[in-house]
C-alpha positions, 0 to 999 in steps of 0.5 A: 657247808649247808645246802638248805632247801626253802619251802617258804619264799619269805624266809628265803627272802629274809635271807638273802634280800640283803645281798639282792638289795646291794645289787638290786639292777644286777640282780633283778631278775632274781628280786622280780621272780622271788615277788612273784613267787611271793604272790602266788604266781608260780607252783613247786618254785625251787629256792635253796642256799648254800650257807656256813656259819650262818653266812650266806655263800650262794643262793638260787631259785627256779620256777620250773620249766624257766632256768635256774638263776645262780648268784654266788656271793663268796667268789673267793671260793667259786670253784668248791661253792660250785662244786657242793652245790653240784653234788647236792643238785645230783643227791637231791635230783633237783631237775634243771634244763638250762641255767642262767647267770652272770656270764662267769658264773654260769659257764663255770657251772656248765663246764663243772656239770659236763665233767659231772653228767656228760651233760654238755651246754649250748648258748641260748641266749647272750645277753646285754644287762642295761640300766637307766637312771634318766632318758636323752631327751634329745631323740626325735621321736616318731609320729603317734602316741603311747597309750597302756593297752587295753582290752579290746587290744588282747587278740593283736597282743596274743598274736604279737607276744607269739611273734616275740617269742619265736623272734627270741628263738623261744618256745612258743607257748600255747594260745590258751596260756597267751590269753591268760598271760596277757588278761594279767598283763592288760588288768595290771596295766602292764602294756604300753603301745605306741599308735600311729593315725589310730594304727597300733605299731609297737609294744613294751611291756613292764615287769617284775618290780623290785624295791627301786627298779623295774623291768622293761621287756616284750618290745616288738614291732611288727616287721612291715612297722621296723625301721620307723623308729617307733620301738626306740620312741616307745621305750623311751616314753614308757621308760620315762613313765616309769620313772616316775615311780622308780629310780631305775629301769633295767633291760635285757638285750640279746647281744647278738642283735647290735641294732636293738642294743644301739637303740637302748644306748641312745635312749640312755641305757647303759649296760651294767653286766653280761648274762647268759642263758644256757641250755643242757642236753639229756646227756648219756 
């Protein structure tokens, strides 16, 4: 076995988009990040392999300080693929805090790292993968209309974007980095909200475009605005947008919050994999 480091991200992509394209919804995260990377919009991205004979037997990548995403193509020999990679990450000293993967694989990953480092791993986030192919046009909606923000929006978006991470339990990012994220967000048109009497009272935002699919992600509604249905109406308006330019939309869903994944479901999402996110201590 080889384990190939990738200083290109074309070349990496030329080498494992066929196995991103056989699963392009379950994989979507990994395809989504490799365009960006593509773009220009990450520094000092990781991207490797593990290959034999040619054959690709397991791929990653890793936009620092985000988690390394594991795809592993050989399941048959999970255990020793794993194992290499392991040891090549040590030799390597390639850096990773957390990792995230199809719930599997990564907990496989974590117990193999732990005996390795002492490193032990904590649950960041569990997570539901959902798919949609064609929204349930039966749902009532709620009051009010969608519309893509715009900029005279960017201060409640800032703020509502910090509030959606600390919702996450995620870290909160700094102001600065927020304006800029969300200018990006605004100029590609990437914002949906939903209004209500000229009040805005929900958010959605798409991201990371593959070939036939796109993600739906940062659905917020304030706390004074739940249980309006307005979220649930959003998505399912932005989601139908969205087909219009995509065969599928794909979400992901803390499933330790069975109200939000009852929503997407009613919408028509169906969940098509678990993931997980996990995080390392400094070990010894």
């Amino acid at each position: 076995m080889e384990f190939k480091v990738y200083d290109h991200a074309y070349d990496f992509e030329r080498k494992i988009e066929s196995f991103l394209l056989e699963k392009e919804d379950v994989f979507s995260l990994f395809y989504g990040v490799l365009q960006a990377i593509k773009a220009g919009n990450y520094k000092n991205p990781f991207m490797a392999t593990i290959e034999e004979e040619e054959n690709v037997l397991a791929f990653f990548q890793m936009t620092p300080p985000h988690p390394l995403n594991l795809i592993f193509v050989d399941e048959n020999r999970l255990e020793e693929i794993i194992d290499f990679f392991l040891i090549n990450m040590v030799e390597l000293e390639i850096d990773f805090r957390s990792i995230i993967s199809l719930k599997e694989w990564a907990y496989k990953v974590a117990a193999k790292w732990e005996m390795k480092t002492g490193k032990t791993h904590q649950l960041l986030m569990d997570q539901g993968l959902y798919r949609l192919n064609k929204v349930n046009e039966t749902l009532e909606h709620s009051p009010g209309s969608w519309r893509y923000a715009k900029e005279i929006d960017s201060p409640l978006i800032e703020k509502w974007y910090n509030l959606f991470e600390h919702d996450a339990g995620l870290p909160i990012s700094p102001v600065e980095q927020v304006k800029k994220r969300v200018a990006l967000f605004l100029k590609e048109q990437e914002v949906f909200i939903w209004e209500d009497k000229g009040k805005i009272v929900s958010m959605m935002k798409k991201s990371r475009p593959t070939k036939k699919g796109v993600t739906v992600g940062l659905v917020f509604t304030p706390k004074e605005e739940r249980k309006k249905g307005y979220a649930r109406t959003l998505v399912t308006a932005g989601s139908r947008e969205l087909l219009k330019d995509f065969d599928f939309c794909v979400l992901y869903t803390d499933l330790m919050n069975p109200t939000s994944n009852k929503i997407y479901m009613e919408i028509g999402y169906e969940r098509i994999a678990d993931s997980v996110h996990l995080g390392f201590d400094k070990g010894e």
